[in-house]
N, C-alpha and C positions, 0 to 999 in steps of 0.2 A: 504494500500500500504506500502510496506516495504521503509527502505532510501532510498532516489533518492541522488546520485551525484551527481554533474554538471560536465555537459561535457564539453571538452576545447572549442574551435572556430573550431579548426580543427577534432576534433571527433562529433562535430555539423555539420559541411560540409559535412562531408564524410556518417553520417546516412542521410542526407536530401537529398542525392544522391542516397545512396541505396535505401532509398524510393519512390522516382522519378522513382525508375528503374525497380522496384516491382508495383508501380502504388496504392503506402497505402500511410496513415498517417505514421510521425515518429514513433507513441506510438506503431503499429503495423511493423513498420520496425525494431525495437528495439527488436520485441520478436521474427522476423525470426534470428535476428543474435545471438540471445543468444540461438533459437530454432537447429541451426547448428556448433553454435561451439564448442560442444561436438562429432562430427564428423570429425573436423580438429585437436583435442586437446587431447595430449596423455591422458586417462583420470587415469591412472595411475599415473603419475606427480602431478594431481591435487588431488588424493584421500588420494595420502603422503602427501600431504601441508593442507589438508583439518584439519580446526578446530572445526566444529561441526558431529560428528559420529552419532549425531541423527535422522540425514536425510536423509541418503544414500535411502531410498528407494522410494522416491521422485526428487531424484538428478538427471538431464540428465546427466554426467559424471559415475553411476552405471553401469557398462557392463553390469550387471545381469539383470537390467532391461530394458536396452536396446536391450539383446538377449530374452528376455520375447516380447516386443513390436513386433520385425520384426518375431518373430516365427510367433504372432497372424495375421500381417498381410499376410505371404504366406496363412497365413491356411484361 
């Protein structure tokens, strides 16, 4: 497992809600939100701030591979 932070009181409330609300554990409500917030999140913003260039093709923020994924899934 990579670092874990600690989450504040109020970003511990608020995942233990969305899990509640999903009907998972935290550890599984933690990777819907991280699973979707490359969908609400310019991901260009993030690819100029980004400090490791080695990963991009593992990154949910990659457009490229993003438009790779929903290709496979029409098809």
């Amino acid at each position: 497992m990579a670092y874990t932070p600690e989450l504040s009181l109020e970003s511990s409330q608020t995942l233990r809600r969305i899990s509640w609300a999903l009907g998972v554990p935290m550890t599984e409500g933690i990777e819907f939100v991280f699973e979707y917030l490359p969908k609400i999140i310019d991901s260009e913003k993030v690819c100029q701030g980004c400090r490791n260039k080695t990963k991009c093709s593992g990154c949910g923020f990659n457009s490229v591979k993003q438009n790779q994924e929903e290709k496979e899934e029409i098809e």
